[in-house]
N, C-alpha and C positions, 0 to 999 in steps of 0.2 A: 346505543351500544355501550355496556361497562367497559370502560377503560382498566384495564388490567397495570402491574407494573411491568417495567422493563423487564425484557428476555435476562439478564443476567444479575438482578436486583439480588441482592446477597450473596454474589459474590466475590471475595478479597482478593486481589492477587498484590505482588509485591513486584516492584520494576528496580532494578537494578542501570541507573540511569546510563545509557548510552547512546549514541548517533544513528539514524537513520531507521532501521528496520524496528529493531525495539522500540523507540518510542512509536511510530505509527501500528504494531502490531498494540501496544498500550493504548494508545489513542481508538482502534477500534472497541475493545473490550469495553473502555469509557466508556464510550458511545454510544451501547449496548447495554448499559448500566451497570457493570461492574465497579466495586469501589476499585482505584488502583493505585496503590500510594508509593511513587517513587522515591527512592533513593537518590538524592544526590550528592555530590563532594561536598565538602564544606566551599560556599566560594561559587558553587558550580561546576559543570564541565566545560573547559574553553572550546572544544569542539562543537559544542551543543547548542549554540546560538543564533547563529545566523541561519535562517529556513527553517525552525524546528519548534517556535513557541505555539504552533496554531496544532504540529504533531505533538506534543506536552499539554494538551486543554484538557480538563477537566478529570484533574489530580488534585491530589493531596500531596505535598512535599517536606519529606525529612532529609539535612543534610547528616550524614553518618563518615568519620573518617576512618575505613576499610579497612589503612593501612594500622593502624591497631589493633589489637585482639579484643578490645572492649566496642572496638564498632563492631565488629562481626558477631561479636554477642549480640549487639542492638538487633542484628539482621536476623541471626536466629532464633530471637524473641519475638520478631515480627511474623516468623514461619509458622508460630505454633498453631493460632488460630486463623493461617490463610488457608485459600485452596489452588494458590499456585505462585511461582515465583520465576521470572526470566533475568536472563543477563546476557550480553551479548560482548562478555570476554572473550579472547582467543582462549583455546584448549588448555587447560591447566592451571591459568590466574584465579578461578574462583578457588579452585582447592589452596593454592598459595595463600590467599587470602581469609580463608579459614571457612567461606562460605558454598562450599560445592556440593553438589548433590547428597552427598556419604552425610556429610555436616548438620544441611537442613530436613534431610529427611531421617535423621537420629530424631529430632527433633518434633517431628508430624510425618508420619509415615504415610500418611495421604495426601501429601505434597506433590503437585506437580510441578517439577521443576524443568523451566524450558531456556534450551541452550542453543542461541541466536550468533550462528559465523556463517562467513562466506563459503571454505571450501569443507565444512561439516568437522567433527570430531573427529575424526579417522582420517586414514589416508596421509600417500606423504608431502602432500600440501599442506596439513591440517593448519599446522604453527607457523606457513607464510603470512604475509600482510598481501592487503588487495584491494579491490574495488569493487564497485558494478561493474564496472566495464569487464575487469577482469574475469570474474566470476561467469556474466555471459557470454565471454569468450569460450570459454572452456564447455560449453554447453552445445553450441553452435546456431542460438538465437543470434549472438551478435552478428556470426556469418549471413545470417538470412536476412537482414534487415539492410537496404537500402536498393538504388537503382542498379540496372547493368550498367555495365563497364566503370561503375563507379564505386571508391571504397564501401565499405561498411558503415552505418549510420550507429551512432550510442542513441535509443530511444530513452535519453535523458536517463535517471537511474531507476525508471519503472519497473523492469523488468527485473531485476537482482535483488535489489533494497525494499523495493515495495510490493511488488508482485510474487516474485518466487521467493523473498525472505519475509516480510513480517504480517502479507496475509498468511502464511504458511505455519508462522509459527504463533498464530493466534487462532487458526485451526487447530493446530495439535493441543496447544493449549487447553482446547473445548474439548477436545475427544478425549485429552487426559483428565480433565475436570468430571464427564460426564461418567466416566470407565469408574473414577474414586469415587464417588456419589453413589455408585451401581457397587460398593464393595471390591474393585479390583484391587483397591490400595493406592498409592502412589508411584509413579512411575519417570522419568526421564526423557524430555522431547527434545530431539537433535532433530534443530531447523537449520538447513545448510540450506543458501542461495545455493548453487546450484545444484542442490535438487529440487527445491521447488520450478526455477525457470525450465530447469527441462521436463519434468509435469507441464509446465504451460506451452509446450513445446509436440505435446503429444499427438496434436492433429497432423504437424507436418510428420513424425514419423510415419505414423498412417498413412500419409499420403505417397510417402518416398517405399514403405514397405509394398504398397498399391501401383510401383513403377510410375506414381501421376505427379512427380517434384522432380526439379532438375536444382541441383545445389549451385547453379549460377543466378545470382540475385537478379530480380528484377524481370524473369523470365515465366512467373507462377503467377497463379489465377490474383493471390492476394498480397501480392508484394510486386506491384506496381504492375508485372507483365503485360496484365489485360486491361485494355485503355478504358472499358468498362469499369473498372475499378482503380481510380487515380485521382489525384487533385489539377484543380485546373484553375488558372490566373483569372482575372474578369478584368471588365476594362477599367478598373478603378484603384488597379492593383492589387486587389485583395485575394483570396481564393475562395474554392466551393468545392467538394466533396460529391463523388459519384458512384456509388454502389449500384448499379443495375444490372448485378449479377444473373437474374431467371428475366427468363424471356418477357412475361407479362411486365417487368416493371420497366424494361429496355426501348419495349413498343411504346408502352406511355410516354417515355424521355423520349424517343424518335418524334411522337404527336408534339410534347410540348414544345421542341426545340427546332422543329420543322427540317430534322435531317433527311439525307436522299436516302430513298424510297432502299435501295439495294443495299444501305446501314439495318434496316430492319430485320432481315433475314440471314444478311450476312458477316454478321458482326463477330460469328464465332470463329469465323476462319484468322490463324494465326498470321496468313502471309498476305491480310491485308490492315492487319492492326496499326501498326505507322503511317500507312492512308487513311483509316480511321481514326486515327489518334487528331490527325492535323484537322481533320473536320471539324469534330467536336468541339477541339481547343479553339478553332478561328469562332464555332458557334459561339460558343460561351463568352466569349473575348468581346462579343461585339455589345454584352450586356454588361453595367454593372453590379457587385451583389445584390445589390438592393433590386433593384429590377428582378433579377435570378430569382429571389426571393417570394417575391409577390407570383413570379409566372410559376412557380413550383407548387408555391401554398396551397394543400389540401389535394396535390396529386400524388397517386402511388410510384413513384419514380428513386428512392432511394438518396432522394439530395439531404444535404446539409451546409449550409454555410462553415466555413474553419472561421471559427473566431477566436480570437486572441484573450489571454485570462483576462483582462479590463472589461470583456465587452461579456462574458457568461452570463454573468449573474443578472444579467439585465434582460437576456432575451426572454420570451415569453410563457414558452413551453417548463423554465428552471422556474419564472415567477409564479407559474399556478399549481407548481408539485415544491416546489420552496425548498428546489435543489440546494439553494445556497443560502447561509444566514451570517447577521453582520452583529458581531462580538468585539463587545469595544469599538470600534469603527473597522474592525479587521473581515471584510470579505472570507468566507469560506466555505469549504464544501458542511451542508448537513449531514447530521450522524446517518450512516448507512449501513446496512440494508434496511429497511421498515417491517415492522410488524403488525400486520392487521389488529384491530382493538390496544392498540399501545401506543399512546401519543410519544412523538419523537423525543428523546432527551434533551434538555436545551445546555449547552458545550458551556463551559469557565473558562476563560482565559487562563492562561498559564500563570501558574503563579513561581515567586522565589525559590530559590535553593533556602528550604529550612523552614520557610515560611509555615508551615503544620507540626512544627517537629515535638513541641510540650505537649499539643493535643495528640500527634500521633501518639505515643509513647505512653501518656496517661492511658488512651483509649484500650491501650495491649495489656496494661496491669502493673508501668511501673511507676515507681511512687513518688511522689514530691522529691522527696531529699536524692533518692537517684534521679533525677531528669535532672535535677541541679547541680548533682556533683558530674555528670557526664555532661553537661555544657558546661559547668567552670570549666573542666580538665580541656574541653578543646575537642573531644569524641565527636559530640552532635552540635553543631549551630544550630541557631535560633535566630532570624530574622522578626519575629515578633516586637 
């Protein structure tokens, strides 16, 4: 089979360095093969450090200083020959800054330019500060996430920052790339977390518009209600995972696990789930993972071990699909999603604030004597 290049090989985009959702909306497109040359302060961002060199892999780095009117030139010299540009300002700082949609698309009218906040451009939250947490508060994922009678669980900032903001806004990104390419022109992507999490949230309204969800956590098929679907301790203290949602794969876990006979048929009734529940847990309880492990291997039963991130990359099933790959000694996830006939991209480490900034700037068309007077002046670093 010819190996073809990457799904997004020739395409430029421009990042606008900030926390969380943008750079892993960045970090996918990488991955995907897009070039994608961030932006950063001179210096760096101090927010940007801690958890985020592995979301910053496999970039190009110019520091540019915004707060000037000759960095924002740099930015919209960077526009002319991309095919898109994100930031994940609040509403109104890029235009302050001279680099906002009006600005860069004067400049490339087939600009896709994508705009990465929490509660969206509009609205009269627009210009609050927030969170994840925040964000999927206001959606009603954060409400639906944890046990009965117990608070609300934060599923860490998946849901807000990485799920409903910057796969979101590295979708629109594509839809606006693919729209310009197809002649539509340039266009404007407003990624707001919480509209993406409540997109990811769509099944439960279905389900609640279906009369088949009760807004008391912990009481529905897939948030924890049915003991069928829950984690459970083992006796080594670890846990194990149990999805045996349809009947065939329940009966297996009944064969494998040698539960009473009247678990098989009657597992769906709600009013005996807490007698059910305590079975299966004392079953499981009586095996370690590892036992669990072996007795499950190659049955259709819906288990999985919960393993902790130290132990991923090592299990089996990651080591023969090469879930995870180790850059610099840094553990991490491989580029995703794959493409048939397209070998995986292989990730770069993150490199410095500035660390590209003479080659970025030459590569756009500016000349020796300006990349040297815009580093003496203190505009652009250069870690070189």
């Amino acid at each position: 089979m010819t190996t073809a290049a990457a799904p997004l090989d020739g395409v430029r985009v421009i990042e606008l360095a900030g926390i969380g959702p943008g750079p892993f909306a960045g970090m996918l497109l990488a991955d995907m093969g897009a070039e994608v040359i961030t932006v950063d302060r001179p210096g760096g961002n101090p927010w940007a450090v801690a958890g985020h060199d592995i979301l910053f892999r496999s970039r190009r780095h110019v520091a540019v200083d915004l707060k000037r009117p000759e960095g924002a030139e740099v930015v919209r010299r960077l526009c002319v020959g991309a095919d898109g540009l994100f930031e994940t300002f609040r509403p109104g700082v890029a235009e302050r800054l001279g680099v906002g949609p009006q600005d860069c698309l004067a400049v490339n009218s087939d600009l896709v330019y994508g705009r990465m906040t929490g509660w969206g451009q509009t609205g009269p939250l627009a210009s609050t500060p927030g969170h994840d947490i925040n964000y999927i508060a206001l959606t009603g994922a954060l409400h639906a996430i944890g046990r009965a009678g117990q608070a609300p669980v934060a599923p860490l900032n998946l849901v807000g920052d990485f799920g409903g903001g910057g796969t979101f806004l590295a979708l629109g990104m594509l839809a606006g790339i693919v729209s310009a390419r197809a002649g539509g022109g340039g266009r404007v992507v407003d990624a707001a977390m919480i509209d993406g999490a409540s997109a990811l949230m769509s099944m439960f309204h279905s389900y609640r518009a279906e009369g088949d969800y009760t807004e008391e956590r912990g009481t529905n098929l897939l948030d924890t209600g049915s003991f069928f679907y829950d984690v459970y301790p083992t006796r080594d203290g670890k846990w194990v995972s149990i999805g045996a949602i349809e009947d065939q794969f329940w009966i297996e876990l009944c064969d494998v696990l040698d539960l009473p006979e009247s678990m098989r048929t009657g597992h769906r009734d709600p009013e005996r789930f807490d007698e059910y529940r305590k079975v299966l847990a004392d079953r499981i309880a009586e095996h370690s993972r590892d036992e669990l492990d072996r007795l499950f291997a190659g049955r259709n039963t819906c288990y999985a071990p919960v393993l902790a991130l130290s132990e991923t990359a090592d299990h089996p099933h990651h080591i023969e699909r090469g879930t995870f790959v180790s850059i610099d000694g840094a553990v991490q996830p491989a580029p995703a999603p794959r493409f048939d006939g397209v070998a995986p991209t292989q990730p770069r480490s993150r490199r410095s604030p500035g660390a590209d900034s003479e080659d970025i700037l030459a590569d756009v068309g500016f000349s020796d004597s300006e990349i040297g007077r815009l580093c003496d002046s203190g505009v652009v670093a250069s870690t070189n």
